[in-house]
Structure formats: structure tokens, C-alpha cells
N, C-alpha and C positions, 0 to 999 in steps of 0.2 A: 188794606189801605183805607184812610179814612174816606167814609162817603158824604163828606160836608157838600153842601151844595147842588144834592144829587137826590131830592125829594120826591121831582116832578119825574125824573126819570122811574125813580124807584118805582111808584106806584104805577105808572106804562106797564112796568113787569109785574107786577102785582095781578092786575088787570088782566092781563095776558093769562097767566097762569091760572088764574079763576077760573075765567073764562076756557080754555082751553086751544086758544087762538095763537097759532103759529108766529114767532117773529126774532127777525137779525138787528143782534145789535152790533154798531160798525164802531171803527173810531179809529183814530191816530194810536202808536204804543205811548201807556202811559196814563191816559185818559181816564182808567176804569172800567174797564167793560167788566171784568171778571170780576170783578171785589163789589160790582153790581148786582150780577150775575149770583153770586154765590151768596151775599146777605140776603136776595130776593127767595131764593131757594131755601135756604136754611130754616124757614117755617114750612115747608113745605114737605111734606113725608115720601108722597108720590113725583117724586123726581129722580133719575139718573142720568149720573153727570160723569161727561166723558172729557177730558183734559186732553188727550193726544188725542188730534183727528189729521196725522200727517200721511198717513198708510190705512191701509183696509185691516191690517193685522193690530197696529198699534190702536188703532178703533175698538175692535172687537176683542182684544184685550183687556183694554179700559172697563167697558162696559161690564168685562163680565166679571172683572172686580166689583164691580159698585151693584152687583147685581147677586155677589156673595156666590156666583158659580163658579165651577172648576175650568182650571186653563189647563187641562190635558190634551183636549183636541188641537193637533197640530193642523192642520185644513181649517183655512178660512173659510169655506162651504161649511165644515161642521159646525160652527165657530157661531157662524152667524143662523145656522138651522137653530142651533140651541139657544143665542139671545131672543131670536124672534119669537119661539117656544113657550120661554119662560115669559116673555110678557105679550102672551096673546089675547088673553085675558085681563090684563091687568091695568088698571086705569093710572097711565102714568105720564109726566112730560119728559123727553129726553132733552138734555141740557149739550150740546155738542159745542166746544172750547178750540178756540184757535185753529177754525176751517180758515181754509188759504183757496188755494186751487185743488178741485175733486176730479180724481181719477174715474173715468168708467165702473170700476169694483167697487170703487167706493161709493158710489153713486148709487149700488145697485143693495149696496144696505142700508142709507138715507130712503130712497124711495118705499123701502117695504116699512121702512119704520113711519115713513110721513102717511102711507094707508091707513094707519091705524094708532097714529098718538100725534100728541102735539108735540112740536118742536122748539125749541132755543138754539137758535144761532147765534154764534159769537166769535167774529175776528175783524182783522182790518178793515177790509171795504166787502161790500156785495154788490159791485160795479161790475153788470153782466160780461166784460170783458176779461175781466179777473178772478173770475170765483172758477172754471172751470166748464167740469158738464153739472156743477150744484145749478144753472140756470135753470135747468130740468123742471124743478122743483120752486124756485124760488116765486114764481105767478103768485103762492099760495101765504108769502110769509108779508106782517108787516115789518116798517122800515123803524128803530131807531137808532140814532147817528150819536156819537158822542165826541163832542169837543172840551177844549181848556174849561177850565173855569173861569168866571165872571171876576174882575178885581177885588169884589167884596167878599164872594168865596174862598177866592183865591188867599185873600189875608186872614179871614178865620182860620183856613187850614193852616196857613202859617204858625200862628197864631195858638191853635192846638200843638202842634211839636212842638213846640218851643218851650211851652212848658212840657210835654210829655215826655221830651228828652233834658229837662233841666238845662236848657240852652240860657247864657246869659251874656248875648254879645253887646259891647261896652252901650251901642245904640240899637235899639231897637225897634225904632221907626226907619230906619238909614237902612239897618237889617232889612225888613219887612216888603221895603220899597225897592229894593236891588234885586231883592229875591224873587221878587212876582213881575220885575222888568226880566230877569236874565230868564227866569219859568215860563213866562205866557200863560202863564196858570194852568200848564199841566199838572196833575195830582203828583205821577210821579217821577217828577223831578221834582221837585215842594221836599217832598219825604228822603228823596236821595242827599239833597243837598241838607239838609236841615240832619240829618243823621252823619255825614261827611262833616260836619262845623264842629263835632264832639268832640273831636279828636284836638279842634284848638292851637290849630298847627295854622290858623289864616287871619291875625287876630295881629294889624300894624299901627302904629301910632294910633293908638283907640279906636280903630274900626275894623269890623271884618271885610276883609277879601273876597266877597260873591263872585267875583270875577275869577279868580284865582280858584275859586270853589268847583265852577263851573269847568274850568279849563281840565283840572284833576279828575272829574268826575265824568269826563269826555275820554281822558287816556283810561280812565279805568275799565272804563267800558270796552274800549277798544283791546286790551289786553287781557280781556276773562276770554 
């Protein structure tokens, strides 16, 4: 996703990761966290990054993909003896993707890994009510929160798709303006709807449908 608008954040993580200073980043879906998340990382060698953190198993899975080790051991005990193993030594931040609410076991591989590396959290809220027993742990991390974008942003990224998808709706200030009214200037819904307009199927007595855009791209959602 594109990360127009998202400078100041950027560099937060930037910062973070220099540094080696623990921190969650929150947000509504849509927003960015991950396409944040993952361009901030992508200069960075000493990272691994975990995508599923729904289960203890789907955790310690992930990892020990991005960690290039073998998923033979069927025991989560082994599972996680061998991640902690392999980087006990090793100077690195774990990146952890779409924490929700933390089981106890799960918790109890968070914890050994918070002794001794930095962290990246990344999911909806870190609102100590909601995250589980991750409160555990949380004392130690900083907060960044991610909302819509600003209407100026919000129309660059417009702006960007529109040429990147060869969009050429009859008005495109009428476009631009309906789009960032019905988006709130979330990131991705910008991108859903502007990639949904390609199709050409919303296009009435010379103006597009954003309304009609929106209403498609609510059923669509609802029926994957």
C-alpha cells in the first residue's frame, strides 16, 4: 500500500528500530500499520517478522520460517526451545503482525523473547482490556496509533492511483472529492475503491458512482 502521508510515522519506526526500543503500533483496519510495518523493516537485515500471531503454534511457525529453520518439531515446547536457541545470540527485532488477544502460551513465548530482543507490535488496539494477558509485557513498549489520513494526503494518494491504475473518470475533481468524503481518508479503502472504478461498470450521465462504488465494495467484502 502506498505510504503517502506517513513520513512522521515512518521515521517513529525508523527510530525505534535503531535504537532498539520496544513499540505497538495500533490502528483501525485499513489505516497502514503493516505496509508501515514492512517498508520500515525492509532496510533492515536484523528483523523477523511473524504474520500469524493467532495461536502459539501458528506463531512459532511463522517464525521459524522467516528464520529459515525446520517445522519438524510437532511440540510447541520444542518449537519454541529451538526459536529461542537459534536467536540467543543473535542481535535482532522481532516484528509480531496482527496480535489481538494473548493466550497464556502465548504469552509465555512473547515474554522470553521480550528478555532479550526488541519488539514490534502491530494490531488493532493495545487497549489493556483488549489485548489479553500481552498487558504482561506491554509497561515496556512505546505507543504509536495510526489513523485516516489528513484531506491533503488523502487526495495525493488519490491522486497516485489514478494515474497508476490509468483511471480516467469523466471529472476528476467530483472523483477526488466523493472519494475522500465516502473514505475518511483511510489508505485502504482509497486503494479498494480506486482499483473497483476499473472495471467501469459506475460511470452515469458523465460522472462516477463513488456512492454506488462504496455500496459494491461493502457486499464484496461481506461475501469473501
Amino acid at each position: 500500500m502506498n505510504l503517502i502521508g506517513r513520513r512522521t510515522e515512518l521515521d517513529v519506526v525508523f527510530e525505534h528500530l535503531r535504537t532498539g526500543k520496544n513499540l505497538a503500533i495500533s490502528g483501525a483496519e485499513g489505516t497502514g500499520k503493516t505496509a508501515l510495518a514492512r517498508e520500515a523493516i525492509a532496510g533492515h537485515a536484523d528483523t523477523v517478522y511473524c504474520a500469524d500471531t493467532s495461536t502459539l503454534k501458528t506463531t512459532c511457525e511463522s517464525l521459524l520460517v522467516a528464520l529459515g529453520l525446520s517445522l519438524a518439531w510437532t511440540d510447541n515446547i520444542q518449537r519454541k526451545r529451538a526459536l529461542l536457541h537459534a536467536t540467543r545470540n543473535k542481535r535482532c527485532c522481532f516484528v509480531f503482525d496482527n496480535v489481538s488477544r494473548v493466550s497464556p502460551r502465548l504469552l509465555s513465548l512473547l515474554e522470553a523473547v521480550h528478555e532479550s530482543h526488541p519488539m514490534l507490535l502491530i494490531g488493532r488496539s493495545f487497549a489493556w482490556i483488549e489485548t489479553g494477558h500481552l498487558k504482561m509485557i506491554l509497561w515496556d513498549f512505546d505507543q504509536l496509533e495510526l489513523g485516516n489520513l489528513r484531506e491533503a494526503d488523502a487526495r495525493q494518494l488519490i491522486e497516485s492511483e489514478v494515474a497508476r491504475l490509468d483511471l480516467r473518470p469523466p471529472n476528476p475533481r467530483q472523483f477526488a472529492r466523493e472519494l475522500w468524503r465516502l473514505s475518511r481518508g483511510n489508505p485502504r479503502r482509497i486503494v479498494e475503491l480506486c482499483v473497483q472504478a476499473t472495471t467501469g461498470q459506475y460511470v452515469f450521465g458523465g460522472r462516477v458512482s463513488v456512492a454506488l462504488l462504496e455500496l459494491d465494495r461493502r457486499i464484496h467484502k461481506l461475501i469473501q
